[in-house]
N, C-alpha and C positions, 0 to 999 in steps of 0.2 A: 267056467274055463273057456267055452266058447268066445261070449262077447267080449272078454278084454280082447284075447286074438283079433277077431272080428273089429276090434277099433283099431288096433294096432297099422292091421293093415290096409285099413280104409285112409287112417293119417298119414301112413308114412309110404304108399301108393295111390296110385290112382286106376287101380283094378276096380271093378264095379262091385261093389261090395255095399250093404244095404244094413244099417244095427237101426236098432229100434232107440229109444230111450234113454242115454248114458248116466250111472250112476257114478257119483265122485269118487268110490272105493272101484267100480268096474275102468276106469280112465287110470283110474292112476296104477294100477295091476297088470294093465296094457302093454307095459312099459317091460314085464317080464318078457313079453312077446315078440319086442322090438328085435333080439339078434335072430327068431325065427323067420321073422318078413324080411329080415337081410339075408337068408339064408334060401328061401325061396325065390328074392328076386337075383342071389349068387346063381344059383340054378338055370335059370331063367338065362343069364348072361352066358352062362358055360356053354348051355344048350344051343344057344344061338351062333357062339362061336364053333361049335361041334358042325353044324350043320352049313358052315360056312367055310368049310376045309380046303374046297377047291378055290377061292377067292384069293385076292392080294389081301396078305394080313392089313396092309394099308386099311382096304377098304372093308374088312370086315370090324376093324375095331372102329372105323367110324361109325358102323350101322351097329354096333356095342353101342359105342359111347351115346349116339343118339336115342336107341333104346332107352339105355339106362336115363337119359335126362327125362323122357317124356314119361317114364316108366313111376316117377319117384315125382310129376311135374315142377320137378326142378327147388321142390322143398326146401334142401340144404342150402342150393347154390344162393335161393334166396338173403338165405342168413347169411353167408359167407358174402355177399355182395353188401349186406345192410354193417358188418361187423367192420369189413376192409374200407369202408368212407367212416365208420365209427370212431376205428383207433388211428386213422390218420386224421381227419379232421377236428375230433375231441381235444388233439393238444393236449393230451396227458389228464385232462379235466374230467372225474365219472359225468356229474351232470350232464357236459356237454354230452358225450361221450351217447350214455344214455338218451338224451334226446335226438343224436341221431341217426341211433339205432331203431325209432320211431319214424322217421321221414321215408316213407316209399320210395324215393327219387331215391337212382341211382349218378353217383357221380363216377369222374372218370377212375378215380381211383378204383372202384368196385366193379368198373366194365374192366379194367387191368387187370386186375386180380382174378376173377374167376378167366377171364384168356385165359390166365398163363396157368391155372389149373386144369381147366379144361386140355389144354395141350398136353400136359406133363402125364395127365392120365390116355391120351390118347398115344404118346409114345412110349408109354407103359405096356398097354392092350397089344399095341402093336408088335410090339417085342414079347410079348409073351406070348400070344397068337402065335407070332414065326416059331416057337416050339413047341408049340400044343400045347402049353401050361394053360388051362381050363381049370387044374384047383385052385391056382391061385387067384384069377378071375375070380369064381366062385365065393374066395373066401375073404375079398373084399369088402365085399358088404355088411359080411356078418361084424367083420372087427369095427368099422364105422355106427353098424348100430348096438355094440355091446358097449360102446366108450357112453351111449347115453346114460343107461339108470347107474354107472359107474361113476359120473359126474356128478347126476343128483343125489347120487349117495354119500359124495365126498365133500359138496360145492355147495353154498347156499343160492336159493334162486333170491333175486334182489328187487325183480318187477312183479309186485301184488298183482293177484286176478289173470283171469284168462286160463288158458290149456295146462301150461308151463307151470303156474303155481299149483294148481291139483295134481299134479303128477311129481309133483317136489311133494308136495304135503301127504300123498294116499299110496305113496310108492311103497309097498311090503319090504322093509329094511332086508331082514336074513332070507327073503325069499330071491331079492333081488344079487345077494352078496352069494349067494350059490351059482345062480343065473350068470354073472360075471364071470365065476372062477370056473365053472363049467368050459365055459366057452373061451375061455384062456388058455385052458389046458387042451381043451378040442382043435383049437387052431394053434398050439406050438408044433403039434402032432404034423399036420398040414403041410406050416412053414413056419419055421421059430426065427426068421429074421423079418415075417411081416409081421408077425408079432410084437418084435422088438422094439422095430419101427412107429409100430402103434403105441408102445409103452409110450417112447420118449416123446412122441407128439403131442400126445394126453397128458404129460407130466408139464413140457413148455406150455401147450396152450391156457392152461388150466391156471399156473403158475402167473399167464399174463391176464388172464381174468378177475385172478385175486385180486393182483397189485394194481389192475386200473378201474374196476366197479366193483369191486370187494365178493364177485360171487359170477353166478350164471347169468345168462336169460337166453330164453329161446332162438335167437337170430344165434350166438356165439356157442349155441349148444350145436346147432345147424352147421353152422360152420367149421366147427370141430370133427363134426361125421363128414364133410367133405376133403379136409386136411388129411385127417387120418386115413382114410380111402386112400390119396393119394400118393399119402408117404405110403403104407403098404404096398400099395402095384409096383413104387418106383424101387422100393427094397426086394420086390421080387422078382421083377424085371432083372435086376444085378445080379441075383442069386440063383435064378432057378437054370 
């Protein structure tokens, strides 16, 4: 029980966290753990804004929002910068598509794109900051990392080898499909309109995955925990 956690949140942070050995059934069981490391680094963001009361929301959701990137080393955004030069520059082409969701250069489409994310969550924070909304803060993360093993559970992964294919392949089906609805149900509780939000994101994104590489891969998995993040804050931002 320990070490899947214990990888969970060594991959999807960068808290100093030390595992020994990973086995391909322990990696891919990780994956139950993922909306719990969203959960704690929700925490982690709420607390920071709690303790930043007396600040210009302004400037406490910038030192949020820079938290949360150096928090996470910017994991997703990665994906999300490799996904947005993918599906504009692929021309509708998987192949292309595919390979250059492999090319680490980012192009300008991918510096565009995470901007204009990076901002829309920083006028999110902001605005929710200016009412002490801290659960909804908090419960960002979780819904961005519950959309993962809900993806591998629905989605084929398409790029052999690596992280991404062991955890498509050793992910516990019904262990995972509770883990999901758990946490569905624990964040309508919350907010049933970042919920919502997170539905319909994960249904489009998902939906444009099928029809342009016929499945997942890790960059568009990434990318999806950062959409979703943001469609949530900006649903809550509205609502709260």
């Amino acid at each position: 029980m320990l070490e899947p956690f214990l990888i969970a949140l060594q991959f999807l942070t960068r808290f100093p966290v030390r595992t020994g050995e990973r086995s391909a059934r322990a990696v891919g069981r990780s994956m139950l753990y993922y909306p719990l490391v969203g959960l704690l680094l929700g925490l982690a963001l709420a607390a920071l804004g709690a303790s930043m009361r007396a600040a210009a929301p302004g400037v406490a959701a910038a030192v949020i929002l820079a938290f949360w990137v150096f928090a996470t080393g910017a994991l997703h955004l990665d994906g999300l910068a490799d996904s947005a030069d993918a599906w504009i520059g692929g021309f509708g082409d998987r192949q292309r598509t595919l390979e250059i969701m492999r090319d680490p250069r980012c192009g300008a489409v991918a510096v565009a794109v995470v901007a204009v994310v990076l901002i829309m969550k920083f006028a999110a924070l902001e605005a929710l900051l200016e009412r002490h909304a801290l659960t909804a803060v908090a419960t960002a993360p979780v819904l961005g990392r519950t959309v993962l093993p809900l993806l591998f559970l629905t989605t084929r992964y398409v790029r052999p080898g690596g992280i991404g294919s062991t955890l498509a392949d050793q992910l516990p089906r019904n262990a995972a499909i509770v883990v999901v609805i758990g946490c569905a149900l624990a964040t309508a509780v919350a907010n049933i309109w970042m919920l919502a939000a997170a539905a319909l994101t994960f249904v489009l994104l998902r939906a444009m995955m099928v029809n342009r590489i016929g499945g997942t891969t890790g960059d568009a998995a990434g990318a999806m925990v950062e959409l979703v993040e943001t469609a949530a804050l900006v649903a809550a931002s509205l609502t709260e």
